[in-house]
DRENGUKOL-336010 format. One line per field, with one value per residue (C-alpha): x negated, y negated, z; residue number from 0; residue in one letter. Coordinates in steps of 0.1 Angstrom, whole numbers, plus 2048, in hexadecimal, padded with zeros to 3 digits. Each point is the difference from the previous one (the first is absolute). Layout:
<rs>
X = [X|...]
Y = [Y|...]
Z = [Z|...]
seq = [NUM|...]
type = [A|...]
</rs>
This chain:
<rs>
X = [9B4|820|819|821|810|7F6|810|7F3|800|7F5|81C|81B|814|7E5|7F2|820|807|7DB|805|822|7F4|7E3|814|819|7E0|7E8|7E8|800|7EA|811|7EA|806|7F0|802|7EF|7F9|7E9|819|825|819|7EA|818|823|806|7E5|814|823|814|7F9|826|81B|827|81B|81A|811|820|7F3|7FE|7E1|7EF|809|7F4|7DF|7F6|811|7F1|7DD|804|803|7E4|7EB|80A|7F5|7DE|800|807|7E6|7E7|7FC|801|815|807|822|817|829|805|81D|80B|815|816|80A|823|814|826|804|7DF|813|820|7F3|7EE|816|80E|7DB|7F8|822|7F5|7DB|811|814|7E3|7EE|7E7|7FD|806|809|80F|7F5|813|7F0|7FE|7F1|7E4|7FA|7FC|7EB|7E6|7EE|805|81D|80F|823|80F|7F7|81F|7EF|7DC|7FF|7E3|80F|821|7E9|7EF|826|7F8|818|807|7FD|81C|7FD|7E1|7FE|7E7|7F8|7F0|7ED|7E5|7E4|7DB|7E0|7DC|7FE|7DB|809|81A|7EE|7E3|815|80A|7E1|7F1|81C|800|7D3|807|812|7E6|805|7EC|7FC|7EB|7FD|7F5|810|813|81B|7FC|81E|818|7F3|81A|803|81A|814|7F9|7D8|7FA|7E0|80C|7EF|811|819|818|812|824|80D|7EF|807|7EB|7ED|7EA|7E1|7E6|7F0|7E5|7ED|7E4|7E9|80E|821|80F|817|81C|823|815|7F4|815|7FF|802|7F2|818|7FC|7E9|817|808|7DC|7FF|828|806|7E3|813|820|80C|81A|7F5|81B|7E7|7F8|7E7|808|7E9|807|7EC|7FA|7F5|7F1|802|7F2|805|800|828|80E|7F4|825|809|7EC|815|824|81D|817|7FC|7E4|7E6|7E4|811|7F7|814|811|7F6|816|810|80D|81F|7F0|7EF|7F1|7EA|7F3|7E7|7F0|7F5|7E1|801|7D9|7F1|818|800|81F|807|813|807|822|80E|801|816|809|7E2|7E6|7F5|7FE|7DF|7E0|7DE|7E1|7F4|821|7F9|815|809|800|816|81D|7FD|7FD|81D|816|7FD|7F3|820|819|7EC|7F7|826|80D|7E5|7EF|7E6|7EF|7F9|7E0|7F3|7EB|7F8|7E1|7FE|816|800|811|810|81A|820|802|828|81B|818|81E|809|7E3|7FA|7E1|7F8|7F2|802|7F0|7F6|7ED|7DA|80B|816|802|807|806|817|803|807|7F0|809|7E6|7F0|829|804|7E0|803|81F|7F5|7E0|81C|813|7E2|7F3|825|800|7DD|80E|81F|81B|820|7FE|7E1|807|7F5|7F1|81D|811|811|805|7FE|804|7DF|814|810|7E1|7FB|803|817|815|800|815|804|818|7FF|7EE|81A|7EB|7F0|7FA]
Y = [47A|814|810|811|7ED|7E2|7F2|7DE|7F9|817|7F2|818|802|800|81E|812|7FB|80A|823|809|7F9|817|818|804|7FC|812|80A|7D8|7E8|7E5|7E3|7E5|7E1|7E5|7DC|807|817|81A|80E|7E8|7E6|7E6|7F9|825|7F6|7E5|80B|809|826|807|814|801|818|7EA|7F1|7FF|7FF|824|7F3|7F6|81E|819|7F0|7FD|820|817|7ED|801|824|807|7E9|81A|81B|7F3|7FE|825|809|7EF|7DC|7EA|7E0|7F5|808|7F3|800|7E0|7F8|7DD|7EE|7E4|7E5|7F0|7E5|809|7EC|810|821|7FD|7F2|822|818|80D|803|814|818|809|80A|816|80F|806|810|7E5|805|7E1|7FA|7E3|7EA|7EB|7E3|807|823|7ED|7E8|821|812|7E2|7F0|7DC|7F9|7E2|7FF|7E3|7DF|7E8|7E3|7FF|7E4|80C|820|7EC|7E6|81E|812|81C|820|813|823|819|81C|812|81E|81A|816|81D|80B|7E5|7F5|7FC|80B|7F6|7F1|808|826|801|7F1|815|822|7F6|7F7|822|812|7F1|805|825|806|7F3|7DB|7E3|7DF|7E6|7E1|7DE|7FF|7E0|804|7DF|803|81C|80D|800|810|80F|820|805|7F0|7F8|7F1|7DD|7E2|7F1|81F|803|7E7|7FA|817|81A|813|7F8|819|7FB|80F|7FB|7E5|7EB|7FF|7EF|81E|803|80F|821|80E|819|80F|7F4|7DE|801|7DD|802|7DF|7F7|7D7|800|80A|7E6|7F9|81E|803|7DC|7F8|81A|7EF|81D|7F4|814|7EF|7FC|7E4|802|7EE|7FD|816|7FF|817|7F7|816|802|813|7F7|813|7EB|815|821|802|806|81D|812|7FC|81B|80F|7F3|819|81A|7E8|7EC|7DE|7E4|806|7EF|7E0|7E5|7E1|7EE|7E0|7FB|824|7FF|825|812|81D|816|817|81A|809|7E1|7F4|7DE|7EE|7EF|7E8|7F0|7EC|803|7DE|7F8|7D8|7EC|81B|7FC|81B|7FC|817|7F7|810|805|7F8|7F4|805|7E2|7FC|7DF|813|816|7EA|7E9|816|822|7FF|7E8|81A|81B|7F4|7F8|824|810|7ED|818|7ED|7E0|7F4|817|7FD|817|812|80C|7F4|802|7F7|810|7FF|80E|806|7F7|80B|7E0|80C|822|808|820|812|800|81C|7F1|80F|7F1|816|806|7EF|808|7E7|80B|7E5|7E2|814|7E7|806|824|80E|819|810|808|807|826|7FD|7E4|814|820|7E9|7F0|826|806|7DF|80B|81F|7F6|80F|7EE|80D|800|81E|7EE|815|808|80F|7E4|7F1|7DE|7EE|7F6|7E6|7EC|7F0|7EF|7E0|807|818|7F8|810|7F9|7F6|7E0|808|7F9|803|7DE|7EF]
Z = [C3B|7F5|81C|7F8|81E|812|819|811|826|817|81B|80C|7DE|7EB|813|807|7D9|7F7|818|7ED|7E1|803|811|7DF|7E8|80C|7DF|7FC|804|822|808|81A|802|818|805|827|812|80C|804|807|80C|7F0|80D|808|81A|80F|7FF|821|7F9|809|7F1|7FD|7F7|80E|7E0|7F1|7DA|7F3|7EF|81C|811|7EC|7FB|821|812|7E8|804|825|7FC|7E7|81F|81A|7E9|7FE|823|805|7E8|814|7F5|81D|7F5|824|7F6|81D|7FF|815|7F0|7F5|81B|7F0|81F|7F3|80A|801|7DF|7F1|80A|7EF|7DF|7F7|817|7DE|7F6|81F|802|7D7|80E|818|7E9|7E8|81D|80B|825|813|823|810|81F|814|810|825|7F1|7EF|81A|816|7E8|7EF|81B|809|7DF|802|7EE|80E|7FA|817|808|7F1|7E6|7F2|7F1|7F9|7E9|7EE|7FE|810|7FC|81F|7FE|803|7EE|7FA|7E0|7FD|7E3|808|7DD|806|80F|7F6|7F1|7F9|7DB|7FC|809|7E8|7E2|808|804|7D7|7F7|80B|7F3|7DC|803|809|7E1|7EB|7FC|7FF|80F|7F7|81F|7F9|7DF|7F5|7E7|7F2|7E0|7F0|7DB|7E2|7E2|7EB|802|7DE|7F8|7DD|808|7F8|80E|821|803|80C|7EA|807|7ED|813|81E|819|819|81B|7F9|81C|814|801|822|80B|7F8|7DD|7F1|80B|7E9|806|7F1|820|816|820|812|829|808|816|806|7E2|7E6|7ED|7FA|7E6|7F7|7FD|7E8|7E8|800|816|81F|823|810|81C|815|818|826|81E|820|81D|81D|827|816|826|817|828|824|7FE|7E6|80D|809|7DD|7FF|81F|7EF|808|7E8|7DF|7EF|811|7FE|81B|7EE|7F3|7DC|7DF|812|7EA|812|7F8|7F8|7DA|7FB|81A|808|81C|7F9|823|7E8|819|7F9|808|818|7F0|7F4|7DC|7F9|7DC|7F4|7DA|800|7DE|7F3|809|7FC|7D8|7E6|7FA|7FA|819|7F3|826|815|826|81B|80F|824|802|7F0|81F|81A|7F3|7EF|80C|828|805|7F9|80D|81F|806|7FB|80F|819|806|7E3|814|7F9|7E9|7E0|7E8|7FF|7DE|7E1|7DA|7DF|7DF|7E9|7FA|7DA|803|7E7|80C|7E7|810|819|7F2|7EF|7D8|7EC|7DE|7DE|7DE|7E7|813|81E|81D|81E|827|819|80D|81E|816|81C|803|7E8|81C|80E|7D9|7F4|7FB|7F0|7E9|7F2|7F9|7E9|7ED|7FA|7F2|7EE|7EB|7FB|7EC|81D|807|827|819|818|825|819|814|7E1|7F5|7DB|7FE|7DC|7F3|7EA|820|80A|7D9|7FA|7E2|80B|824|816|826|81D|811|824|819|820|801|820]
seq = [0|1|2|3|4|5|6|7|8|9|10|11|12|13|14|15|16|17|18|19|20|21|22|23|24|25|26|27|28|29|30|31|32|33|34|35|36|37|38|39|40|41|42|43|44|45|46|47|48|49|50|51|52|53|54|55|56|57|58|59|60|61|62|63|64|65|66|67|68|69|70|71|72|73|74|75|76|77|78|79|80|81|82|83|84|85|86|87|88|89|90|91|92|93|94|95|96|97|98|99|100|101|102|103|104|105|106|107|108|109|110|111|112|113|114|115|116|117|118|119|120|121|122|123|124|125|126|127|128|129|130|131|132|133|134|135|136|137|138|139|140|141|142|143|144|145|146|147|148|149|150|151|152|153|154|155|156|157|158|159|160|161|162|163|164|165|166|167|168|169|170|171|172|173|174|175|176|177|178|179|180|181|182|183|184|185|186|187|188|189|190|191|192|193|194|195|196|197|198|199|200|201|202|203|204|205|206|207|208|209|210|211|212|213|214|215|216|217|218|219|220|221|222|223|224|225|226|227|228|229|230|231|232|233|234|235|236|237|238|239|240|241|242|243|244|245|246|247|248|249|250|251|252|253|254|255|256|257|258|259|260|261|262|263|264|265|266|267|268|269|270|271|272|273|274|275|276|277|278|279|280|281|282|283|284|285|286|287|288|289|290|291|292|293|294|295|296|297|298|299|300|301|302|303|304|305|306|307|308|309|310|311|312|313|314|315|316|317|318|319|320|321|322|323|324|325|326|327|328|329|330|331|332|333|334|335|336|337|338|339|340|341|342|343|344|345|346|347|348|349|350|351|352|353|354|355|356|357|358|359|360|361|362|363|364|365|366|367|368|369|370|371|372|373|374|375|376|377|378|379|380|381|382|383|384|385|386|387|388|389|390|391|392|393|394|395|396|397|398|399|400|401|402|403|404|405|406|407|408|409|410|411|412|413|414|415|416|417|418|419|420|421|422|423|424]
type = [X|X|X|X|X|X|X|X|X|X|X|X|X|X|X|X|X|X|X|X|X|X|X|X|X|X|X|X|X|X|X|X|X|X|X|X|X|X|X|X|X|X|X|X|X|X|X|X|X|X|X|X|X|X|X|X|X|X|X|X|X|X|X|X|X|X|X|X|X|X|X|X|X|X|X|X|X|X|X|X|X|X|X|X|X|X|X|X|X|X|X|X|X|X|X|X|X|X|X|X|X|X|X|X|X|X|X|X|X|X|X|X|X|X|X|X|X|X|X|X|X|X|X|X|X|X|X|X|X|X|X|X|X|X|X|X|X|X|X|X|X|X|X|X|X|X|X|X|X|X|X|X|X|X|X|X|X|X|X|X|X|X|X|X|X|X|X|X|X|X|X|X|X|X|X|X|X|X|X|X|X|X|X|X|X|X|X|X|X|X|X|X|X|X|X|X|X|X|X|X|X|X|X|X|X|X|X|X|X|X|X|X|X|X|X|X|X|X|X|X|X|X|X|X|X|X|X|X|X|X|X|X|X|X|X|X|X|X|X|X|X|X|X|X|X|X|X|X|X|X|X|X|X|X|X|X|X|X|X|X|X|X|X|X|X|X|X|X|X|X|X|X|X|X|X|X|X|X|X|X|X|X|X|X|X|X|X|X|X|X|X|X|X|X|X|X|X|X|X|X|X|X|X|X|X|X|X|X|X|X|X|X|X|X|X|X|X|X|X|X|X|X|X|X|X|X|X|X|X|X|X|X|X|X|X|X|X|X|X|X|X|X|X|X|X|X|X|X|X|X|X|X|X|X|X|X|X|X|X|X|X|X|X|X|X|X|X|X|X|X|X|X|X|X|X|X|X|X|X|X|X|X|X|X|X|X|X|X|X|X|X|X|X|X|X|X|X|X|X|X|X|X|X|X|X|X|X|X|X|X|X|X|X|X|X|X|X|X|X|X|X|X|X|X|X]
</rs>
């Protein structure tokens, strides 16, 4: 089989990239293949679905407000994403506070709309909050922050993944492209830039160019291979001697759903949905997601030293690391969650760039690679697929959706070119 373009992984980058290619090449010949039986059925599947604009990185901002935007666009043309502005709600300790205050008074500046709480204002507003802790040992053990301050950004909120990955897949089939499901890329083809029809080429005194791939149903050939693999990548790059700076760590998600938490579905002034924000706690990334469709809640942790970079070919969540790691601190700031077990839960992988956190869209002759998101693959997906469709066609700039320029050249891994994200909790 021979393709002009082919892009591997049908997850949320390799489908956003697949749709703009097409979109810029439309007399050519775009074909997707992926090793599952539908869109984004791999980690896109199992990611928090959420999405930020509230960063101080210039980088990170522009990828992610101009997606959110090109997401709300969608919406108004009729795709139903579930799109809900919640908002993210950061609860703070004083201490937490002043270390990124800078952080937070730059976001202003740059036009990020935030709001702050004050405690007796979120112990008014979020039902049953506990910010105190005087006296209980337990929470004094675990080291417990109080909670002072809370921040909200405004730009965020939620969507449903499978919507999303669908809305690109139907988008890039519309314009006359092709997927192919339950196709394994199994390795990456080389040849040379220049073939002399030498045995074993290339040599090393050749230029080497990616040429195609082998699958498991035999080997597809094509002028451009875009790898979107996500976790997976250093299957095929690695093999080739080329560096994804990608390692893949295990997140998990928890789902629950109880008549006791109905109260977080009835909350006052912080979005129109009247449910609780996209909540982080203070205490070892521990997050709650209200989905304000299902009326469940989710609740993950980006658990850091002690959780292994490692890649699981069928990850499991694992309810132990709920009951003893996450329900403790939970269960102490919210009390509401007394008792309760999930009722659903699952496991994926962040595919983590650990030396600046931010995506890669990286090209050698034949081949040009789009991942390391880092967990935020779906908040920067449209903007992503943009600069990979500027990348194969030789532009310095990717113009974004909301009319911005963003240089396609930042986001190598030779001439890289980002800021140092100041807004970490």
């Amino acid at each position: 089989m021979r393709c002009d373009i082919l892009v591997v992984g049908a997850g949320i980058l390799g489908l956003s990239s697949a749709y703009h290619l097409k979109a810029e090449n439309p007399g050519r010949r775009v074909v997707v293949i992926e090793r599952l039986r539908g869109p984004g059925e791999g980690n896109t599947a199992k990611s928090e679905a959420v999405f930020r604009d509230a960063f101080t990185s210039e980088t990170n901002r522009a990828l992610a407000a101009s997606s959110i935007e090109f997401f709300k666009h969608l919406e108004q043309r009729g795709y139903n994403l579930r799109l809900a502005f919640t908002g993210y709600l950061w609860l703070l300790s004083q201490q937490q506070f002043d270390r990124v205050r800078e952080a937070i008074r730059d976001m202003e500046r740059d036009g990020v709309r935030l709001t702050l709480y004050q405690r007796e204002e979120l112990e008014r507003m979020i039902p049953g909050l506990v910010t105190r802790f005087e006296g209980d040992e337990e929470a004094e053990l675990m080291g417990l922050p109080p909670i002072d301050i809370g921040l909200l950004a405004h730009n965020c909120g939620c969507l449903r993944a499978e919507a999303l990955v669908k809305t690109y897949e139907a988008l890039f089939l519309r314009l006359g492209g092709e997927i192919h499901y339950r196709v394994e890329a199994r390795r990456l083809l080389l040849g040379a830039v220049e073939e002399l029809g030498l045995p074993g080429e290339p040599h090393v005194w050749q230029e080497p160019r990616v040429k195609g791939v082998e699958t498991d149903g035999g080997i597809i050939e094509a002028e451009t291979n875009v790898v979107a693999t996500g976790a997976w990548t250093g299957k095929l790059l690695e093999p080739i001697g080329f560096d994804p700076c990608m390692r893949p760590k295990k997140r998990q998600i928890f789902v629950l759903s109880d008549e006791r938490l109905s109260s977080l579905f009835d909350v006052e002034g912080f979005n129109q949905h009247r449910v609780l924000p996209f909540t982080i706690l203070p205490k070892s990334n521990l997050y709650l997601k209200a989905e304000p469709y299902e009326r469940s809640v989710w609740v993950g942790c980006s658990d850091e030293i002690g959780r292994a970079f490692e890649l699981e070919d069928d990850p499991q969540p694992e309810l132990e690391y709920y009951k003893d790691d996450i329900y403790p601190i939970l269960m102490k700031y919210l009390p509401l969650f007394k008792d309760l077990r999930p009722v659903n839960m699952w496991a994926g992988h962040y595919a983590v760039n650990s030396f600046d956190g931010h995506p890669i869209v990286e090209s050698i002759p034949g081949l040009i690679y789009v991942g390391a998101a880092s967990g935020s693959g779906i908040m920067k997906c449209d903007a992503l697929g943009r600069i990979v469709a500027a990348l194969h066609a030789g532009r310095a700039e990717a113009e974004l959706f909301d009319g911005s320029r963003f240089r396609v050249a930042d986001l190598s891994i030779q001439r890289r070119r980002t800021e140092r994200e100041r807004f970490v909790i």
